[in-house]
Each structure stands twice: as C-alpha cells, then as structure tokens.
C-alpha positions as CSV (number, residue, x, y, z in Angstrom):
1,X,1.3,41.4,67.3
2,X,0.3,39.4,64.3
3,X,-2.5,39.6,61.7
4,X,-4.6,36.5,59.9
5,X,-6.9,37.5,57.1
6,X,-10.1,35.4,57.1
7,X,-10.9,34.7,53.5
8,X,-13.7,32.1,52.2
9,X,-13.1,33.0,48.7
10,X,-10.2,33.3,45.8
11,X,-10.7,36.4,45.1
12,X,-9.6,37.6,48.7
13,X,-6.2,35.7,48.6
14,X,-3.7,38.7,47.3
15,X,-5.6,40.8,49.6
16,X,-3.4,39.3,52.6
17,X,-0.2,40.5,50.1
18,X,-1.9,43.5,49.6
19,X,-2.6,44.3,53.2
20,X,0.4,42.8,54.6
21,X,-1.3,39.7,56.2
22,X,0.9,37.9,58.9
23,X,-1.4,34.5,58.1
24,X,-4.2,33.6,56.0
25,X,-7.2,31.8,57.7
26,X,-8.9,29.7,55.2
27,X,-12.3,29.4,56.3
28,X,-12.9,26.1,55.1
29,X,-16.6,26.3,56.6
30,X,-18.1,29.6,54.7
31,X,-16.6,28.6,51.3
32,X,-20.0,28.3,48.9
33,X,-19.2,25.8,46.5
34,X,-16.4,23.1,45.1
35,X,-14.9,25.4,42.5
36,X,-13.8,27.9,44.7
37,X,-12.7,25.2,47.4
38,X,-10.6,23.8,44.4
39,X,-9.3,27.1,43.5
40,X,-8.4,28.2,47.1
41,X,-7.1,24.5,47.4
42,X,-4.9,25.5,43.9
43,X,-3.3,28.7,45.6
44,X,-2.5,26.9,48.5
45,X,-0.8,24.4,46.6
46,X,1.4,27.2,44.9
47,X,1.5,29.5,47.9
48,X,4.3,32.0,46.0
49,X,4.7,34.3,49.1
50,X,5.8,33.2,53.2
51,X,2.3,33.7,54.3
52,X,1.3,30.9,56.7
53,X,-1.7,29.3,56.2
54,X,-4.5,28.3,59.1
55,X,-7.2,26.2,57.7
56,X,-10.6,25.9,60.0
57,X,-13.7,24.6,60.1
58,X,-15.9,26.3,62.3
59,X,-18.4,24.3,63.8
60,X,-22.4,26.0,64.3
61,X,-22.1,25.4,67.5
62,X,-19.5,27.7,67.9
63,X,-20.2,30.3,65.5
64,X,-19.4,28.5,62.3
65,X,-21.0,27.0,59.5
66,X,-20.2,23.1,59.4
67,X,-23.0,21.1,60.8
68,X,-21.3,17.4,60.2
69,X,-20.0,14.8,62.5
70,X,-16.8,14.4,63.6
71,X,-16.3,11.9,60.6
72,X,-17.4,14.8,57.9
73,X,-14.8,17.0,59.6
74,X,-11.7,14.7,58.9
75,X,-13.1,14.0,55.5
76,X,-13.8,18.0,55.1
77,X,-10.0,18.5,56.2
78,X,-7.8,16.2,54.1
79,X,-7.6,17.3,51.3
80,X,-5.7,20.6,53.1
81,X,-3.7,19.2,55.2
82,X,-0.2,18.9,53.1
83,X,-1.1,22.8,51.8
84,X,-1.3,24.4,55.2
85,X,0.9,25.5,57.8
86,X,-2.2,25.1,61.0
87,X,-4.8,23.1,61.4
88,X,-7.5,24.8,63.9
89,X,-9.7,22.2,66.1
90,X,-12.5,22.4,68.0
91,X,-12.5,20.6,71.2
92,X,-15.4,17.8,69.8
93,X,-12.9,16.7,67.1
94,X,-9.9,16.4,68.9
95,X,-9.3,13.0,68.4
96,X,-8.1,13.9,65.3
97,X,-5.4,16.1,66.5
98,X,-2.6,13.3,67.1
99,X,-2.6,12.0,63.5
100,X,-2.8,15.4,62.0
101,X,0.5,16.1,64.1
102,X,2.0,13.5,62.3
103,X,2.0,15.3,59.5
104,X,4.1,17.8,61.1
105,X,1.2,20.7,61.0
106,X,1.0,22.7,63.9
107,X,-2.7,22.1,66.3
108,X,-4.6,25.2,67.0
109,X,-6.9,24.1,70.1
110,X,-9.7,26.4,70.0
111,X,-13.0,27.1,71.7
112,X,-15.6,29.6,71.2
113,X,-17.8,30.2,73.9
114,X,-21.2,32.1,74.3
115,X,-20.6,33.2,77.5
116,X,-18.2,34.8,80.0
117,X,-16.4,31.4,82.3
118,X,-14.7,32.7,85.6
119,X,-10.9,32.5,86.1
120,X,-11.1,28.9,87.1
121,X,-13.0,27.8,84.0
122,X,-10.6,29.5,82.2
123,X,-7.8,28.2,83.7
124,X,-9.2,24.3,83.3
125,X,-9.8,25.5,79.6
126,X,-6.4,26.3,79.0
127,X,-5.2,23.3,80.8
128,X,-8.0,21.0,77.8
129,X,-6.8,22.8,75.1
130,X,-3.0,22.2,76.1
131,X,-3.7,18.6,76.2
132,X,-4.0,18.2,71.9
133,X,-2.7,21.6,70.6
134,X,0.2,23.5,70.4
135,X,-1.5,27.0,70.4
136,X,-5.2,27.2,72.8
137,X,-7.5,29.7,71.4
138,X,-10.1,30.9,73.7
139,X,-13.0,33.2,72.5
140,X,-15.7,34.2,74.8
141,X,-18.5,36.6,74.9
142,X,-18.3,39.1,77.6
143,X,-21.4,40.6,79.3
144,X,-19.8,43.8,80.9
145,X,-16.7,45.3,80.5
146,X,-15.4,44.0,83.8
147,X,-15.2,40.3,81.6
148,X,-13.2,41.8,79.4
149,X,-10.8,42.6,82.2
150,X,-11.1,39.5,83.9
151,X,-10.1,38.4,80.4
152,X,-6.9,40.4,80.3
153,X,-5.8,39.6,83.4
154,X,-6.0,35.8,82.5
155,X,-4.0,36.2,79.1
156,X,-0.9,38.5,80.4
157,X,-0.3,36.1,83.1
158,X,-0.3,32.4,80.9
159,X,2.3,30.3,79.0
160,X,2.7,31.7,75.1
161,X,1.6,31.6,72.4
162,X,-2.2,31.9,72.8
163,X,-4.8,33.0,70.8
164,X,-7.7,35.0,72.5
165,X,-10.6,37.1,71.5
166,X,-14.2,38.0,71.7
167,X,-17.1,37.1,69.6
168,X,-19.9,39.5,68.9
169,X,-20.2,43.2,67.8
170,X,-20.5,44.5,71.0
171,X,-17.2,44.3,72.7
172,X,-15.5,44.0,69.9
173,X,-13.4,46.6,70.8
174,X,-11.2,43.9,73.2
175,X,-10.0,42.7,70.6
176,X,-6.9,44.9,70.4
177,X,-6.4,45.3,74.3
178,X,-6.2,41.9,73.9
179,X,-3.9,41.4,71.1
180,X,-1.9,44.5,73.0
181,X,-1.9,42.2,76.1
182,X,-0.3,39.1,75.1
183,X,-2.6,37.4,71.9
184,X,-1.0,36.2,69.4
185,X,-3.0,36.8,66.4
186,X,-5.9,39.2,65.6
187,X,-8.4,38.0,63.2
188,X,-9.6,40.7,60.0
189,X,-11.4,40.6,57.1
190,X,-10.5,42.4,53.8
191,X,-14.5,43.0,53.2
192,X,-16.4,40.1,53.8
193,X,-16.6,39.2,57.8
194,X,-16.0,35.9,59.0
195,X,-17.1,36.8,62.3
196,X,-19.2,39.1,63.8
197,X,-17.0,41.8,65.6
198,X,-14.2,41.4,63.1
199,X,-12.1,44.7,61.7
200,X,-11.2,45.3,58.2
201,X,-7.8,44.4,58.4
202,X,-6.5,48.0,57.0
203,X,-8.1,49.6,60.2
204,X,-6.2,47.1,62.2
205,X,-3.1,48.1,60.1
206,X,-3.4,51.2,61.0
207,X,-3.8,50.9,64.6
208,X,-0.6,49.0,64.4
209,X,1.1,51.9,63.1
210,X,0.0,54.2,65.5
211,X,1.2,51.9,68.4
C-alpha cells in the first residue's frame, strides 16, 4: 500500500519528504506557468532522495487540464522524460508509449472514466491498457455503492500491479477499500487537490497507521 503526492508546484516538493511520500506525481497539466515548470523540471533533475517520480498530463476529457493534440502531448512530455521514473498515458496518446519505453521509463496506461462500465467492460479495459503499459490504471465514477463493489471484486481477482480509484467527492471514500483490496497506489494532496475526491495525504498516513 503506496502513497504518490500530486504536486503542480515547487513549493509542494519536500512535502512528499515531509509526509513520507512513496512517489511524487508531477502534474504536468495544472502547473501555471514556465518558471515553476523549470523549477519542478530543476528538482527533478537533482532529485536528492529515492522518491520515484510519475509525470502526467491529464487530458480535459478525463478530468485534466491539457486540451492539445496528441502532437502537443509529446512535445509537453520531453523535456521530462530522462528526470522521471513513470510516464502516465492516456489511452488517445498511446502511440507514444513504445518509444517512451525505449527510454527505459516505466508506461502507466490509464483511463478515467465518467461512469460506472460492467465487469466485461472492465475486463476488455484491462486487456487495452495491458497492450502499451506496464501498470493499467482504471478510474471510474460510481453511481451507487454496489459500483464500488463491483469494482472491488474486479481488482482483488486481476494480474498486479494496478492502479484503481474513483473520481469525484462523493465516493471518495473507495478509495482506501480499494487501495486495501489490491491498488497499488493511492493518490494525496499536501493542500492543493489535484483531483476531486483526493485526501490530504497526512489523513491517508494516518489511516495507514491505524491498519
């Protein structure tokens, strides 16, 4: 059971020391302006502690901010590629995934999803995702709580690592059954959300603990 700080700005990188972050997610798409991209870029660079870094552009269209073509995506990512330990893709810029390997980064497949699929949706998902990455990430947005279990019951039973969670505020509380269950990451913040739904990553912590 693993931890990723999402952080958009410099000021937020000790915070994953501080809290005990298992990665950082560098939320390529919510960073406001050059300078703190080149900064953030800078710490990467030096990257003093183990922490592994994720670097991810979240599209619009799946709860992001980046609004570019496929094009403005590999031109967004380059310039992090050699820093980072994970490169997270979308499913509509997976053609990019084979070079990137190349580099010896590990593929995050991901999907974030504004509804609830059934089991065999899922399951054909899964299957997608496992065709360009090395991790699938699945995030969907459960209706009723009998989603969430449905959800559950898919995760304990596939092939590992896997990344899964929900998006929105108001089952946000799968989140940790599902990191309990068999995800391999839970996503934080140390103040300012990435998501909606996310927990500040000391509440997390202390969950953890109790567990």
């Amino acid at each position: 059971m693993k931890t990723a700080l999402s952080l958009s700005d410099a000021k937020e990188w000790d915070d994953a020391t501080k809290f005990g972050a298992n990665f950082r997610e560098i939320r390529i798409d919510l960073i406001k302006d050059k300078s703190s991209e080149e900064e953030l870029l800078k710490l990467s660079k030096k990257k003093k502690d183990e922490i592994p870094c994720i670097a991810t552009i979240r599209s619009r269209k799946e709860g992001g901010d980046f609004t570019g073509n496929t094009y403005e995506w590999r031109s967004n990512i380059e310039p992090w590629i050699n820093y980072v330990d994970y490169i997270d893709i979308e499913r509509d810029f997976s053609m990019h995934a084979q070079e990137i390997k190349k580099s010896g980064k590990k593929i995050i497949a991901s999907v974030h999803l504004d509804y609830m699929p059934d089991l065999e949706e899922l399951t054909e998902i899964e299957k997608d995702l496992r065709k360009y990455g090395d991790i699938p990430k699945i995030v969907v947005t459960p209706k009723k709580m009998e989603d969430v279990a449905i959800f559950i019951s898919f995760i304990i039973n596939i092939k590992k690592p896997f990344i899964a969670s929900v998006m929105g505020e108001k089952f946000k509380c799968a989140r940790i059954p599902l990191l309990l269950f068999g995800s391999m990451i839970i996503y934080c913040h140390s103040g300012k959300k990435a998501s909606k739904g996310q927990y500040h990553i000391k509440d997390i912590n202390k969950i953890l603990d109790l567990i």
